[in-house]
N, C-alpha and C positions, 0 to 999 in steps of 0.2 A: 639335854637329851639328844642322842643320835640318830639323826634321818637315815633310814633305811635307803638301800635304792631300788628296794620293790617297789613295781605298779602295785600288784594287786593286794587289796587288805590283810587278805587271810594269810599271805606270808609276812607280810609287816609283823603282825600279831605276833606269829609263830616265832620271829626271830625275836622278839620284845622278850616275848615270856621264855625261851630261853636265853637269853642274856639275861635276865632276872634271875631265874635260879642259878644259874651259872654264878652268877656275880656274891650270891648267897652261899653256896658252896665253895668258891674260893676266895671269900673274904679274907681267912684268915693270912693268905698268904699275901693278902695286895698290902698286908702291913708290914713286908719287909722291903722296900724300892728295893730294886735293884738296879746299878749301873749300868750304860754302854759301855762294851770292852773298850780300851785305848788303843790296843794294839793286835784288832784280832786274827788270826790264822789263818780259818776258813769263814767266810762268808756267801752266804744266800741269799739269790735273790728267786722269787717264782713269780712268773709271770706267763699263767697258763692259757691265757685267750687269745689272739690272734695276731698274725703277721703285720699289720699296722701298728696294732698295741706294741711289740716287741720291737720296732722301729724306734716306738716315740719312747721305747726305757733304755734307748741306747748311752745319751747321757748318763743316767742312773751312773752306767757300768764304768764308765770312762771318767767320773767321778770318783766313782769309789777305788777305783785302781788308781787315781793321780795319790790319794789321799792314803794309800796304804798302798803302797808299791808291791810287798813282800808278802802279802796276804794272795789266799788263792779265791780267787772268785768262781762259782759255781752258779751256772743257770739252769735253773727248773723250769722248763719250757716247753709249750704247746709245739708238738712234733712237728708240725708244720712250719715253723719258723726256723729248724736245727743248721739249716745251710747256712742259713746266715749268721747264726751263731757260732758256726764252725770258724766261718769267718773272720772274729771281731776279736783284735789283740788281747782286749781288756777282758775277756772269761777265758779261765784257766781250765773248765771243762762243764761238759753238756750234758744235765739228764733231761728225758724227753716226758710226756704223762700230756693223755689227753681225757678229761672227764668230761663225760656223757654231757653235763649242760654245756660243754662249750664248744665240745666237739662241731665240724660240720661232715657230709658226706658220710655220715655211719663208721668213719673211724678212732669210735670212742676208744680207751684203755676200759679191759672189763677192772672188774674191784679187786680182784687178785693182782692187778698191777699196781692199784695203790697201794696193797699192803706190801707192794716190792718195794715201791717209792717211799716209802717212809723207812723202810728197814734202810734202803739206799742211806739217806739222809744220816738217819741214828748213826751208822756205821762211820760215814764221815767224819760225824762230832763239828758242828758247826756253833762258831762261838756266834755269831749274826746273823740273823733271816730278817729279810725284808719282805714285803707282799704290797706292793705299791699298786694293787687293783684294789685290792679292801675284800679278799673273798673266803668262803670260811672252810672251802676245803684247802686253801692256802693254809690257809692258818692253821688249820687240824694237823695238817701234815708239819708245819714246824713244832706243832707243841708235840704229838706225838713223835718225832722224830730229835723229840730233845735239843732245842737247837737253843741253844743258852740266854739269847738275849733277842725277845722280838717285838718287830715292827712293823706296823700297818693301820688300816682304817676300821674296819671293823663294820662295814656298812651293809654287810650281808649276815650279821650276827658272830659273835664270837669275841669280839671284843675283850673282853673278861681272859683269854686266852694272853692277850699279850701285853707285854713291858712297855711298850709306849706307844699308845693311838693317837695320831694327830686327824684335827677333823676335816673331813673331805668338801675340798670347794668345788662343786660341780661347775661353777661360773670362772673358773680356772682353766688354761692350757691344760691337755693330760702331760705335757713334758714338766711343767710348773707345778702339778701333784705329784708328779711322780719323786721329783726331783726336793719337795718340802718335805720329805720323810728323810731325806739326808740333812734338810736343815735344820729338822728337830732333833740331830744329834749332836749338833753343830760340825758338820761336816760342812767345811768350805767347798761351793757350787764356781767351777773355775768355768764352766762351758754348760750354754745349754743348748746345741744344735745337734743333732741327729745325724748319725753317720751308719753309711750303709760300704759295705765293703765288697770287694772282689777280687780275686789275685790274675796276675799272670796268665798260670792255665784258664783260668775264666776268661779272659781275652782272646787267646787261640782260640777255646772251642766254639765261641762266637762266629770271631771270622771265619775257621772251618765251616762251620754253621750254613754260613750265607755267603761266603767268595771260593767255594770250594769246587771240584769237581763233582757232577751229581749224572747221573742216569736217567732219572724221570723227567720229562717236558717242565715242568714247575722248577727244578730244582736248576735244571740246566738254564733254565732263565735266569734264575741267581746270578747264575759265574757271570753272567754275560753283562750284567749289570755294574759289575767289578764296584771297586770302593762306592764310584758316584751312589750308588743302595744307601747309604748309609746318611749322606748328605741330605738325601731327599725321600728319607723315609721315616713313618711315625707310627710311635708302637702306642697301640688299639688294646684295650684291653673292655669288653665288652661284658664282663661278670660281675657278679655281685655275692657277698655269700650269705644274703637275706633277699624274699623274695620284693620287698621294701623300699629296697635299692635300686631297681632293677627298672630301666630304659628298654623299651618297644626295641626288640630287634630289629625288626620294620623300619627301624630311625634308624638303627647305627647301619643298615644296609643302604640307606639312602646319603649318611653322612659320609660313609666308607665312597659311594659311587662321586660323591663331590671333591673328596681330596686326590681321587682317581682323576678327575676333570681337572685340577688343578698341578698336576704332574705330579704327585704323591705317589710313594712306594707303603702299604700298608702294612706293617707286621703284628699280626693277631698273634696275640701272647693269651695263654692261659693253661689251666693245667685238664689231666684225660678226663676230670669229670664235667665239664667248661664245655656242654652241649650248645648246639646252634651253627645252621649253613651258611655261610659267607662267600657273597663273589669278591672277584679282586682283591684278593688278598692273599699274603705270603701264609701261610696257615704255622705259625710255630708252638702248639698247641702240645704241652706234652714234652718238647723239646730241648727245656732251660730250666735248669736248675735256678736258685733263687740269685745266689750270687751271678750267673750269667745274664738271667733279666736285667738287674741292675747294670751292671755291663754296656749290655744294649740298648736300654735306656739312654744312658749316659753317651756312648757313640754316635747315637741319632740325636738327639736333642731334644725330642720333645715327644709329648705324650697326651692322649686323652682315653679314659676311661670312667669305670664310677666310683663310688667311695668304697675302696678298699686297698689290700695291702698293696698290690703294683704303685697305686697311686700314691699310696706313702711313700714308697722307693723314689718315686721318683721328685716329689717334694724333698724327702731329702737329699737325693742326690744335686738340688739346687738348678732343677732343668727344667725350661718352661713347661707347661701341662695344663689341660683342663679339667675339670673335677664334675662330673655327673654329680651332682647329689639330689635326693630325697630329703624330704623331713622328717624321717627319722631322729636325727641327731643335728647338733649344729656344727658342722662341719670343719670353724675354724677353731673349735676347741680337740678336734681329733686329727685334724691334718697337716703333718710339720709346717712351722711357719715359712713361709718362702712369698716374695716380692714376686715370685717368678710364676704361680700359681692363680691361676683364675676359676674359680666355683661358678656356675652354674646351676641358680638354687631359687629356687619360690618362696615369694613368703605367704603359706598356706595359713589359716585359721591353726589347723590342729597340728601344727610342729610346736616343737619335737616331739613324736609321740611314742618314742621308743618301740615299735612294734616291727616284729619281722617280716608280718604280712599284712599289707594296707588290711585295715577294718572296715572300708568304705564302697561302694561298687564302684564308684568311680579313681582310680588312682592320680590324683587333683593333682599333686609336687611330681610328679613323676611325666604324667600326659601332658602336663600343660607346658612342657619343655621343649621347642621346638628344633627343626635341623639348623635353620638358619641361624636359629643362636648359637649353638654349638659351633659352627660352621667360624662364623663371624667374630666369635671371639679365639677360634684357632688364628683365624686369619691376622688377628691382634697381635699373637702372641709369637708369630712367625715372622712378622715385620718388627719384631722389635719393640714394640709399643705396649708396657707393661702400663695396665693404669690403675683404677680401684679392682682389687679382685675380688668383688662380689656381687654378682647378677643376681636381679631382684627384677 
């Protein structure tokens, strides 16, 4: 039987009983298998939830382009992640669709753009759909969008929908789930690291960015700072996109005033809905497309924020970093692997508890993380001195 990945009963149910009728109305057709194409044309993959997610399906894509060179690959993607998508050799092109549950900041797709995104799909004629979340407007969308051969988990119901369900290990890497739905087809897995890309002009508009001429007292500080900025500065990312997530401002201002004391240059990254006052800091808020984070990232060398996408950039981009977490989630199952990575994580009674907004008055995984740890374990990872990466 299939474990759902609802918390609450009453959707578990909901999806039970339909995937039961479901599976009773298209019985008749689950008696003729059908095969994986050998050689197919277009291929789909959707992967509508968020910019870390789409990080850790980077192999997926670069898989499936070793393995069919001449096929055009197609990402159905949470709008938010498209830059980087734009980015990545291995998709031959990008549709975008953000549904309401996964949405954050209110910039859901209304329902008329799902019926765009499926007519998108049909029109294409894709012989492959993958859905390596396991979701059922994934899935809706390839079966009504006629996509010939599909694949996925089925753990939010729908199952009954497609050609091959392989079953979800939650106790798995998400790169190692993602990437076992290529091995249920026996698609050879030649690579499983994460790659995050940026070209060229991503580079300039950096440096323009931060060595350039500026007019404002802040900005002119920059120039004046010339390369050495870069050497001895570390980008901050101080957001979360749950409130779950989410570290005392009050700390990362007291954190920010120590790597100040420590001859640190700060670069606050995040985007214009990324509220919160900060002193000492370069404020680039608003200012960096995704491929030029990663950029930046990667020119400074090192990074601390909490668990979200920046922080996957920068786990993959294989640059030291410390990882804010909550127990919400277990962290080394969502956050590219890297030697070079240090977490920062409690072990609470009630982790992982999946929720966006602590349940509790007191926020236990989150409060009880102090600056000095933060601090201290930067201080680790700046000297060189990678060790176990995981604080407890």
């Amino acid at each position: 039987m299939i474990r759902y990945a609802f918390k609450k009963p009453l959707y578990i149910l909901s999806a039970l009983i339909f995937d039961i009728l479901g599976t009773i109305v298209f019985f008749p057709f689950s008696l003729f298998k059908k095969q994986p194409p050998s050689s197919p044309k277009n291929i789909l993959v959707v992967r509508l939830d968020h910019i870390g997610d789409f990080v850790c399906t980077s192999p997926l894509f670069n898989n499936l382009k070793k393995r069919f060179p001449d096929a055009k690959i197609t990402a159905l993607i949470n709008s938010a992640s498209k830059d980087l998508a734009y980015r990545d050799p291995n998709i031959d092109k990008v549709i975008t669709f953000s549904p309401l549950h996964l949405a954050r900041n209110n910039e859901s797709s209304a329902f008329k753009g799902l019926a765009r995104i499926i007519k998108d799909v049909k029109n294409i004629g894709f012989d492959l759909g993958i859905d390596p979340r396991g979701d059922l407007i994934s899935t809706l969308i390839m079966w009504l969008g006629k996509v010939k051969y599909r694949v996925g988990y089925g753990i939010t119901g729908g199952g009954f929908l497609l050609d091959k369900m392989r079953r979800y290990d939650e106790t798995k890497h998400v790169i190692d789930r993602n990437l076992a739905l290529l091995e249920a087809l026996d698609i050879p897995i030649s690579g499983r690291s994460p790659e995050v890309y940026f070209s060229e002009k991503d580079e300039s508009e950096v440096e323009r960015l931060l060595l350039g001429k500026w007019d404002s007292p802040n900005q002119l500080e920059i120039g004046v700072m010339g390369q050495s900025l870069f050497s001895s500065a570390v980008v901050l990312h101080p957001f979360a996109g749950a409130k779950a997530k989410e570290w005392l401002f009050g700390n990362f201002q007291k954190l920010i005033n120590r790597l100040k004391e420590d001859g640190r240059n700060i670069l606050l990254v995040g985007s214009k809905d990324d509220r919160g006052a900060f002193e000492n800091v370069i404020d680039l808020r608003s200012k960096l497309t995704l491929p030029q984070l990663a950029c930046l990232i990667k020119k400074t060398g090192s990074f601390i924020g909490l668990d979200s996408g920046p922080a996957n950039i920068a786990a993959a981009l294989g640059v030291p970093a410390i990882v804010i977490c909550s127990g919400t989630n277990v962290p080394q199952l969502w956050i590219p692997k890297s030697d070079k990575v240090k977490f920062v994580y409690k072990d609470t009674k009630c982790k992982p508890c999946g929720l966006k907004v602590c349940a509790k008055e007191k926020h236990e995984c989150m409060e009880s993380i102090t600056v000095e740890e933060v601090f201290d374990k930067f201080k680790e990872i700046a000297s060189g001195k990678m060790g176990q990466s995981l604080s407890i």
